[in-house]
MOPAC internal coordinates of N, CA, C and O (Angstrom, degrees):
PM7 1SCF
backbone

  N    0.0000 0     0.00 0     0.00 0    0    0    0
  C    1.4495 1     0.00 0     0.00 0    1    0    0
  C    1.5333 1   109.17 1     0.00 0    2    1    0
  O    1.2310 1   117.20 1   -60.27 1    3    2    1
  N    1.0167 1   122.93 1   119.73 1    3    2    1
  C    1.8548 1   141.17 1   158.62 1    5    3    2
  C    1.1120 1   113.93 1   -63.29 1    6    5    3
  O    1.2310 1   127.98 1   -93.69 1    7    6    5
  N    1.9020 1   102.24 1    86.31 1    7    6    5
  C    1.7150 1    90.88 1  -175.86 1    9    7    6
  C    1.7873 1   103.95 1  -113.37 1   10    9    7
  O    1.2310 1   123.83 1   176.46 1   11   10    9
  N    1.5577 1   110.26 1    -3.54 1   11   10    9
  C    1.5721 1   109.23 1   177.69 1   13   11   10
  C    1.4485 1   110.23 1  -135.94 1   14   13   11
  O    1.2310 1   120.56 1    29.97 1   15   14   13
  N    1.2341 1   116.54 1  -150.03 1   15   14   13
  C    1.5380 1   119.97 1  -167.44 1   17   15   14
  C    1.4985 1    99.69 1  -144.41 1   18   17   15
  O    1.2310 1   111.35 1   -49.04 1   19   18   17
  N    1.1029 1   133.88 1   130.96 1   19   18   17
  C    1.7663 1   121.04 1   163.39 1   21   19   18
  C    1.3943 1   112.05 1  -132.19 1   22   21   19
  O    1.2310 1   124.76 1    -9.28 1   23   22   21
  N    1.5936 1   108.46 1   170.72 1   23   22   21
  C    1.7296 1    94.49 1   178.53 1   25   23   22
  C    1.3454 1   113.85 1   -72.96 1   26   25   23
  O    1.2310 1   129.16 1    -7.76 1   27   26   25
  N    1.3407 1    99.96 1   172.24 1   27   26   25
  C    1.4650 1   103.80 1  -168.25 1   29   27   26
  C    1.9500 1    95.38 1   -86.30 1   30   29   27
  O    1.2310 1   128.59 1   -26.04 1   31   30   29
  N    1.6728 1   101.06 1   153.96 1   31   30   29
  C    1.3399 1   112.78 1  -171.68 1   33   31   30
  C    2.1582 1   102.66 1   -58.82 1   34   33   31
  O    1.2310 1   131.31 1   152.48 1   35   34   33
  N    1.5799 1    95.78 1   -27.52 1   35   34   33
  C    1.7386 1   101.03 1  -177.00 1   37   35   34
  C    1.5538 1   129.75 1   -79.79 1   38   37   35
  O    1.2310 1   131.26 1  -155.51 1   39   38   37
  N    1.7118 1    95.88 1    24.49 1   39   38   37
  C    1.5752 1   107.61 1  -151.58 1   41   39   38
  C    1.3533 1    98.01 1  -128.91 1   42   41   39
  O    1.2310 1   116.30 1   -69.22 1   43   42   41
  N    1.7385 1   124.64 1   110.78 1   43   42   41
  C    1.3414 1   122.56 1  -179.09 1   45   43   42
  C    1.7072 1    93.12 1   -90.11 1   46   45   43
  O    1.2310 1   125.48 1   -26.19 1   47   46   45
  N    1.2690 1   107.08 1   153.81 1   47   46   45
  C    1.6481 1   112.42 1   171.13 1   49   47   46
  C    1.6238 1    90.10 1  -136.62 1   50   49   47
  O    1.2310 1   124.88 1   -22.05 1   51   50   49
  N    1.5774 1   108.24 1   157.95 1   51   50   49
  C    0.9257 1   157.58 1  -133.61 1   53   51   50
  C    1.7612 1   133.21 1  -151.84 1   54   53   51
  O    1.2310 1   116.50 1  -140.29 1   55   54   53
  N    0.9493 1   124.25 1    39.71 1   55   54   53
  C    1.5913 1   133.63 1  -153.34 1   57   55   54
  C    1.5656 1    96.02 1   -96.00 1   58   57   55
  O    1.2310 1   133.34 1   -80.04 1   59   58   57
  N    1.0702 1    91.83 1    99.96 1   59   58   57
  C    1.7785 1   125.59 1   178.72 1   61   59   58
  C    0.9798 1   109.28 1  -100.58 1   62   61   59
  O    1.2310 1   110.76 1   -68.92 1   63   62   61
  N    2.0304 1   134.97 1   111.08 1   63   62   61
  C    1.4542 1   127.96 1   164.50 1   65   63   62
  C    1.6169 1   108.77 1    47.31 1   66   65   63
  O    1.2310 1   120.75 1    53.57 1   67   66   65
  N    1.4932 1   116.17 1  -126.43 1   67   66   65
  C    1.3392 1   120.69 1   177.78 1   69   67   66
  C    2.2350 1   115.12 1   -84.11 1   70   69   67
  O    1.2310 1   128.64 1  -168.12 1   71   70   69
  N    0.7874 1   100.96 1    11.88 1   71   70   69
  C    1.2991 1    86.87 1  -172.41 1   73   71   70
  C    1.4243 1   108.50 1  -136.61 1   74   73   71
  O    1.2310 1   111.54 1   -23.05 1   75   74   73
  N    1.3450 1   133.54 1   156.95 1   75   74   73
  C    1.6733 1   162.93 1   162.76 1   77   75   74
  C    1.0479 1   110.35 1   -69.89 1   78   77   75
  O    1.2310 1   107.55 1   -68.92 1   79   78   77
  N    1.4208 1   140.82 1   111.08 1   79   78   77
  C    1.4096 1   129.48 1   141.64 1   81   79   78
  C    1.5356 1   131.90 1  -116.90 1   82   81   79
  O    1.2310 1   115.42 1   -66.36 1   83   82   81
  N    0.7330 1   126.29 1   113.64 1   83   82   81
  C    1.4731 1   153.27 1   167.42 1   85   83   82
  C    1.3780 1   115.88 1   -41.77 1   86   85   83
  O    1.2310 1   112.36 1   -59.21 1   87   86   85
  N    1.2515 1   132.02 1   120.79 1   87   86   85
  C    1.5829 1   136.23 1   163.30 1   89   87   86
  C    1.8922 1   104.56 1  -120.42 1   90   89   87
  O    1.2310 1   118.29 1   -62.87 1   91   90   89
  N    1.0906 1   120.85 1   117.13 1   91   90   89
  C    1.3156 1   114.04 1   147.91 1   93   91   90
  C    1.1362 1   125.29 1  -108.99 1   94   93   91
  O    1.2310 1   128.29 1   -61.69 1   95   94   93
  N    1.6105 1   101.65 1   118.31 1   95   94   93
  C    1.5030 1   119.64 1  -169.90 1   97   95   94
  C    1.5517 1   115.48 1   -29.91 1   98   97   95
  O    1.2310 1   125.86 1   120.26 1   99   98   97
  N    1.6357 1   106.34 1   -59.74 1   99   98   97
  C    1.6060 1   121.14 1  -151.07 1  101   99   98
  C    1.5783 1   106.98 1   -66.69 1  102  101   99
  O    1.2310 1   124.37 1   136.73 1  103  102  101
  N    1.5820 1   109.21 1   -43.27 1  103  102  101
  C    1.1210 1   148.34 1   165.54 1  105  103  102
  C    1.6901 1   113.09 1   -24.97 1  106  105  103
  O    1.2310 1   133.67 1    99.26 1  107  106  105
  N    2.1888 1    91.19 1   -80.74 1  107  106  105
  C    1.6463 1   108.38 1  -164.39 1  109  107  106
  C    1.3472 1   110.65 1    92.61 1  110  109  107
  O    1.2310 1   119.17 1   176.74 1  111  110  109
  N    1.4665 1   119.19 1    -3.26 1  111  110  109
  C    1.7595 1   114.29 1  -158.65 1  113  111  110
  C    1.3029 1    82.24 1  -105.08 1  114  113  111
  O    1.2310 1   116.85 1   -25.48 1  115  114  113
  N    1.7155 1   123.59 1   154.52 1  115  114  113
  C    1.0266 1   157.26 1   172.96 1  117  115  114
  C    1.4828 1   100.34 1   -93.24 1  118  117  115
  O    1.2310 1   127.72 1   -37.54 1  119  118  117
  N    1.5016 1   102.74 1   142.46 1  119  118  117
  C    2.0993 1    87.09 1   163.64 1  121  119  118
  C    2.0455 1    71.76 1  -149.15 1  122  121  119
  O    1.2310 1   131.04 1   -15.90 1  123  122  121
  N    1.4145 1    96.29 1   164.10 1  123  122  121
  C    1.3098 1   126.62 1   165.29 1  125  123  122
  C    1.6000 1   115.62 1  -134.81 1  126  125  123
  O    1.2310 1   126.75 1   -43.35 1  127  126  125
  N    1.8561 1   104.62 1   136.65 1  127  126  125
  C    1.5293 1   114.94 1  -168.03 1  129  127  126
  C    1.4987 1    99.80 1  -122.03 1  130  129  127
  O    1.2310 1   126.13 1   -55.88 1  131  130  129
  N    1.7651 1   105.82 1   124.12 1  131  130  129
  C    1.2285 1   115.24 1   175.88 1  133  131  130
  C    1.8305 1    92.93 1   -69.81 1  134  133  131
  O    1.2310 1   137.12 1    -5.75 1  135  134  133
  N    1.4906 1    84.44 1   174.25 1  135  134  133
  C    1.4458 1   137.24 1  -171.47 1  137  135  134
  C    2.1551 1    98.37 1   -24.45 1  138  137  135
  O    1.2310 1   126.49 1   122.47 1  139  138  137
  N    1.1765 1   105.12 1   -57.53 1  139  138  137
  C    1.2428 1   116.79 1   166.70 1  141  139  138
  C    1.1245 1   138.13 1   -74.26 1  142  141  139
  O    1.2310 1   114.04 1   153.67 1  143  142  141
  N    1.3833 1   128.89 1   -26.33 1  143  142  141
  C    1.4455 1   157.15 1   152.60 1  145  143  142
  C    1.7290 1    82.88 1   -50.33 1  146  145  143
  O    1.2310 1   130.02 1    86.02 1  147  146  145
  N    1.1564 1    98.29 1   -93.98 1  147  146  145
  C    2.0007 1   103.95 1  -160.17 1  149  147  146
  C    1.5915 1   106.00 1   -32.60 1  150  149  147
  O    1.2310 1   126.99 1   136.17 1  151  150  149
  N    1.2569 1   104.16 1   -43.83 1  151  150  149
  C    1.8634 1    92.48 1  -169.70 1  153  151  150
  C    1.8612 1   102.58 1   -73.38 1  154  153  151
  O    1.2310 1   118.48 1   142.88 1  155  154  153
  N    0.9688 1   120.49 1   -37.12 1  155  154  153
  C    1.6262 1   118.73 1   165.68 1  157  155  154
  C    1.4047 1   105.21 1   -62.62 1  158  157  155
  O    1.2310 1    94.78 1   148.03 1  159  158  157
  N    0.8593 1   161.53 1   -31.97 1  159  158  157
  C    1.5062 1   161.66 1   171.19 1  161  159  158
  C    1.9806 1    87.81 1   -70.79 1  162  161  159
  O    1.2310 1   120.12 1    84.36 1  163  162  161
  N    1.2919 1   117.38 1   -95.64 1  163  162  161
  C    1.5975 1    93.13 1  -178.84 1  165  163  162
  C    1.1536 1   118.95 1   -34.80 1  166  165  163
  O    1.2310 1   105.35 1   102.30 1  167  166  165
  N    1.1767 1   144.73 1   -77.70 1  167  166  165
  C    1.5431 1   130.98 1   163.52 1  169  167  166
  C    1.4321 1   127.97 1    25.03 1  170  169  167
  O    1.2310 1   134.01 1   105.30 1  171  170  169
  N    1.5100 1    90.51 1   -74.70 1  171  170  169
  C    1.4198 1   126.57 1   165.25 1  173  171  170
  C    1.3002 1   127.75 1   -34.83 1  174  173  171
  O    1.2310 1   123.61 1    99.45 1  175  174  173
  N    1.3036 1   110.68 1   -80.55 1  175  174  173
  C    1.4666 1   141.19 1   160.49 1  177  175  174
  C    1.5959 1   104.25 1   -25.45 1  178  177  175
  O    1.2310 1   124.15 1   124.37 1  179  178  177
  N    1.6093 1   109.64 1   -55.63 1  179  178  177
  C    1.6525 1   108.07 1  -149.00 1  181  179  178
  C    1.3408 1    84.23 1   -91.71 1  182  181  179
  O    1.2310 1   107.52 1  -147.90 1  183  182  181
  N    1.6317 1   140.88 1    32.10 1  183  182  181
  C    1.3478 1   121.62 1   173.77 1  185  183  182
  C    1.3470 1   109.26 1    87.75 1  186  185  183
  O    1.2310 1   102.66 1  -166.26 1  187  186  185
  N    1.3341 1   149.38 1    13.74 1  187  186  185
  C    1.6834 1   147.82 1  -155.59 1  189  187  186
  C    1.7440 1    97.38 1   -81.93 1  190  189  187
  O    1.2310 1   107.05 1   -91.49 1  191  190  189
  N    0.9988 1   141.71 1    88.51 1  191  190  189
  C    1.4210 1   126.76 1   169.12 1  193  191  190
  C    1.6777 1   111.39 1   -10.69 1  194  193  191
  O    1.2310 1   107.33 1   -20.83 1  195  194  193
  N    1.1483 1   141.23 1   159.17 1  195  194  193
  C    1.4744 1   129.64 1   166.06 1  197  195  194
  C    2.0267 1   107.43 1   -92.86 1  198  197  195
  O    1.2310 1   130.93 1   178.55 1  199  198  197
  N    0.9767 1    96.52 1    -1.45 1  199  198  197
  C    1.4665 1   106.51 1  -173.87 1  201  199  198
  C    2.2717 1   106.22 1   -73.90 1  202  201  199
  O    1.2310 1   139.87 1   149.87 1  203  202  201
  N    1.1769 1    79.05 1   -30.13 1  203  202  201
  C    1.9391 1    98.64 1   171.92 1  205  203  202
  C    1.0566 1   124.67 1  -129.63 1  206  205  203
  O    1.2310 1   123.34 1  -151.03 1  207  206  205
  N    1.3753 1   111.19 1    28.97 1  207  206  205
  C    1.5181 1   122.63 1   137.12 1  209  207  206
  C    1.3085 1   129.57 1   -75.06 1  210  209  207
  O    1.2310 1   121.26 1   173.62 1  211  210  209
  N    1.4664 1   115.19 1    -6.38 1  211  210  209
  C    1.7320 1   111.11 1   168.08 1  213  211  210
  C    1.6109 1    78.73 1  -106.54 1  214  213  211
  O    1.2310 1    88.47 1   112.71 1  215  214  213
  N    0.8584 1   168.60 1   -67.29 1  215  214  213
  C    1.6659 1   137.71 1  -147.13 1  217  215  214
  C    1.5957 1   118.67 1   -68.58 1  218  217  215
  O    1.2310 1   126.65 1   134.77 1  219  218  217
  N    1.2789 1   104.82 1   -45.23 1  219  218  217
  C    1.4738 1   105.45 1   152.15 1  221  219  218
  C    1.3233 1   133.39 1   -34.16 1  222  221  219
  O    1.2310 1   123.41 1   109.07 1  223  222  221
  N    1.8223 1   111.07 1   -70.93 1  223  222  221
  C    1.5668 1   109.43 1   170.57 1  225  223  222
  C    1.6906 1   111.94 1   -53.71 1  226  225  223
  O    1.2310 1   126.03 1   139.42 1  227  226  225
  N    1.4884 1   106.01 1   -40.58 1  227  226  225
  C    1.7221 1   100.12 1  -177.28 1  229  227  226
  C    1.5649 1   106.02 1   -36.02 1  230  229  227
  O    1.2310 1   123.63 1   114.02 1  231  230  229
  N    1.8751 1   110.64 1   -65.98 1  231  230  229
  C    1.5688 1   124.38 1   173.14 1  233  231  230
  C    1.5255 1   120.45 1   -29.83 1  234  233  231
  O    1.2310 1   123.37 1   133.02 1  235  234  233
  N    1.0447 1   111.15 1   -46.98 1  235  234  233
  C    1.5729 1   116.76 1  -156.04 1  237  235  234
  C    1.7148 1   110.72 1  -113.22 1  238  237  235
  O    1.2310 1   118.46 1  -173.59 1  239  238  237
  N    1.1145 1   120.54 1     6.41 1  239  238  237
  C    1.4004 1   145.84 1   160.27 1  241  239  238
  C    1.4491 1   138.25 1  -130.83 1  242  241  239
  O    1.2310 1   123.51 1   174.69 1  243  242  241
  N    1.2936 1   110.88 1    -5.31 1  243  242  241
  C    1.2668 1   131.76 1  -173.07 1  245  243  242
  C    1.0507 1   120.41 1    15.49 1  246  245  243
  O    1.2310 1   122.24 1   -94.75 1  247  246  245
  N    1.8142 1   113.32 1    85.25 1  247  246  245
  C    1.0398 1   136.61 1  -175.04 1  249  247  246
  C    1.6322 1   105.50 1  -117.79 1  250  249  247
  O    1.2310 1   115.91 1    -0.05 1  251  250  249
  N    1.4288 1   125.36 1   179.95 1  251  250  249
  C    1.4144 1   119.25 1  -171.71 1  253  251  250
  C    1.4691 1    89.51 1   -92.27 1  254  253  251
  O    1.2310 1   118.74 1   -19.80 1  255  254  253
  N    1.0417 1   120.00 1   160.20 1  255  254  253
  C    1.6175 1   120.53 1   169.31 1  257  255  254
  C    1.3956 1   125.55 1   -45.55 1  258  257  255
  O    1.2310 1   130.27 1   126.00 1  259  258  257
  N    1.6143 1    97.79 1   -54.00 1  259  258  257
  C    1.6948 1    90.14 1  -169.20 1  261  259  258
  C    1.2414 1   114.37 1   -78.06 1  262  261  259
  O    1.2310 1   117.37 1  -179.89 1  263  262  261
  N    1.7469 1   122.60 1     0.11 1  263  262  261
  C    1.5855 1   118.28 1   144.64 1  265  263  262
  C    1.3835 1   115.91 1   -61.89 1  266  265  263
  O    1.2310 1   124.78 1   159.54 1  267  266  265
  N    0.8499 1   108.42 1   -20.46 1  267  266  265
  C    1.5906 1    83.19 1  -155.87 1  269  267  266
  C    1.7043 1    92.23 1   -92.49 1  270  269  267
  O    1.2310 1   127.17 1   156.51 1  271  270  269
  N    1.5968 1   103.82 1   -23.49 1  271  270  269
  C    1.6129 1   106.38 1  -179.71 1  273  271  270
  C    1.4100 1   105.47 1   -71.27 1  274  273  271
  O    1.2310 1    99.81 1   137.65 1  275  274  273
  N    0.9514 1   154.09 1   -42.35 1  275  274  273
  C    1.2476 1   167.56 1   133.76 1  277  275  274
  C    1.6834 1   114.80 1   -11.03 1  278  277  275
  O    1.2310 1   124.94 1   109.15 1  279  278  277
  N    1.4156 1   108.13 1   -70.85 1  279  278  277
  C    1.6640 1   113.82 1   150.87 1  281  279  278
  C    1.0716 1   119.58 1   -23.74 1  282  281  279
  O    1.2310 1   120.39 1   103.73 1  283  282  281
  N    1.5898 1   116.86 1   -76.27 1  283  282  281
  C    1.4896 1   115.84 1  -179.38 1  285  283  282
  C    1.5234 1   138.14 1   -92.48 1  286  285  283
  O    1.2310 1   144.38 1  -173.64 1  287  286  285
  N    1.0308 1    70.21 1     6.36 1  287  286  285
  C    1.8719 1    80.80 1   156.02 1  289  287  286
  C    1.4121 1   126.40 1   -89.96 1  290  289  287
  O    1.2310 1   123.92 1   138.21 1  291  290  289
  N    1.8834 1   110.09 1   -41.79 1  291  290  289
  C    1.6723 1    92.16 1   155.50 1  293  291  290
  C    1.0703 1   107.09 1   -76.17 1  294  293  291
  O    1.2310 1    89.70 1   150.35 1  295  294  293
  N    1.5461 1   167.46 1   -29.65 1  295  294  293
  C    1.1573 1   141.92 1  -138.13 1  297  295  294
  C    1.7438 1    87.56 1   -88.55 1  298  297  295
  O    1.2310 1   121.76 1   142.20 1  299  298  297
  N    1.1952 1   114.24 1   -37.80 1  299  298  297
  C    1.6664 1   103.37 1   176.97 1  301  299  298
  C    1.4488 1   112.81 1   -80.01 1  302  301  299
  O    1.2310 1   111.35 1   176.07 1  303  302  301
  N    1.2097 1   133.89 1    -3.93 1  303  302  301
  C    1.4005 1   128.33 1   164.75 1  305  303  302
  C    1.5475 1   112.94 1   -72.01 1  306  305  303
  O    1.2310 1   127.62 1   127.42 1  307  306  305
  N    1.1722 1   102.93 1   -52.58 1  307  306  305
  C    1.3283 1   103.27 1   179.95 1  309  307  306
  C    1.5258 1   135.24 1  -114.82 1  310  309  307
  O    1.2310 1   121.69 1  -153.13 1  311  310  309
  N    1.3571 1   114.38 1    26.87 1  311  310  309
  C    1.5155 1   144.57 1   105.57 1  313  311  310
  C    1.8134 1   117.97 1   -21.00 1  314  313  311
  O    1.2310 1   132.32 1   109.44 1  315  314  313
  N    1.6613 1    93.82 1   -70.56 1  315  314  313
  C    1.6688 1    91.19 1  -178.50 1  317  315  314
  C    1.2260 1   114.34 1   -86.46 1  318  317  315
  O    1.2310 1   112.53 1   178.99 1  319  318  317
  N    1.7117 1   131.70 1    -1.01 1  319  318  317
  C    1.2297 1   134.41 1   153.59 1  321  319  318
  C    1.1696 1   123.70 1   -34.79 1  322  321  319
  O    1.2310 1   129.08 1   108.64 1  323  322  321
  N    1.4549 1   100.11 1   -71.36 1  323  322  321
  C    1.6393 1   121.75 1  -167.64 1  325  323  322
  C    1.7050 1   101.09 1   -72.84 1  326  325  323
  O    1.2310 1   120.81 1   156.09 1  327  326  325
  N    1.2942 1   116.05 1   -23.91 1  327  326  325
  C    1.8237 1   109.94 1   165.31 1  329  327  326
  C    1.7043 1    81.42 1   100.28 1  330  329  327
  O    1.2310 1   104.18 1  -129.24 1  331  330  329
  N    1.2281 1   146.78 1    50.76 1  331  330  329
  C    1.3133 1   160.34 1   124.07 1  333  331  330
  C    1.3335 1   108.72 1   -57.70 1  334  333  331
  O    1.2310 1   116.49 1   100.27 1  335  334  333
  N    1.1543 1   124.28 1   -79.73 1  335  334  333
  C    1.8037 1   124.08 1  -169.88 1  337  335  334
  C    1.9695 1    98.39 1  -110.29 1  338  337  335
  O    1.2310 1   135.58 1   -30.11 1  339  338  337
  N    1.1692 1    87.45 1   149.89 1  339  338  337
  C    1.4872 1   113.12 1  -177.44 1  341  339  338
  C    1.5811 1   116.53 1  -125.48 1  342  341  339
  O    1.2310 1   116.32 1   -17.16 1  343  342  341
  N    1.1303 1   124.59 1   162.84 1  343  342  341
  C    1.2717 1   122.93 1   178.61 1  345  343  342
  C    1.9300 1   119.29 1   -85.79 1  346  345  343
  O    1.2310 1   120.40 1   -62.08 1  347  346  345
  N    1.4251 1   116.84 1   117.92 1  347  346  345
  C    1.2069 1   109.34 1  -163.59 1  349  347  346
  C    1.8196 1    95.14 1   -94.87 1  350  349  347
  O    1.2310 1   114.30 1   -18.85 1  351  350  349
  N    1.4796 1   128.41 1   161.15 1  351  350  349
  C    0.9786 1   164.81 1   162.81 1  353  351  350
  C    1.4750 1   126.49 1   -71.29 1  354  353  351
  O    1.2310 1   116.40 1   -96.75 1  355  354  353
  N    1.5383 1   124.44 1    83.25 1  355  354  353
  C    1.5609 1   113.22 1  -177.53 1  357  355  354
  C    0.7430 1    91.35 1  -115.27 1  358  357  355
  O    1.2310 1   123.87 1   -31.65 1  359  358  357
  N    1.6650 1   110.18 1   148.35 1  359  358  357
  C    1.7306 1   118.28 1   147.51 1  361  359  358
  C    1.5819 1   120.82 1   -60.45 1  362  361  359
  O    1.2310 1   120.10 1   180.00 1  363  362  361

């Protein structure tokens, strides 16, 4: 069952001071994630379901919901576009 998202095993990260950076190996392309990007990427990382990643960002940015639902839904679309996040496997 596909119940979260994680980075992909081909993806070095990089958490410098204030900012995210991204290497995908297969790729070679660099990407950098503002302020909101990076905390959804930790999120991520520490196990965050993606399902409360818009109530979270709502919390911690205080945005209206359906921004932030909206927000993170492309940032996870095209996250797993570029082959950044992958679909993880729980029992």
């Amino acid at each position: 069952m596909i119940d979260t998202l994680r980075p992909s095993p081909d993806v070095l990260v990089s958490h410098l001071h204030d900012e995210t950076v991204l290497l995908h190996m297969g790729s070679k392309r660099y990407f950098h994630l503002n302020d909101s990007g990076q905390r959804i990427w930790q999120l991520l990382e520490s196990g965050v379901q993606p399902s409360s990643l818009a109530e979270r960002m709502q919390q911690e940015f205080d945005v209206a919901p359906e921004v932030a639902r909206e927000g993170v839904s492309a940032l996870l679309t095209s996250l797993q576009t570029l082959g950044l996040l992958e679909p993880a496997l729980v029992a």
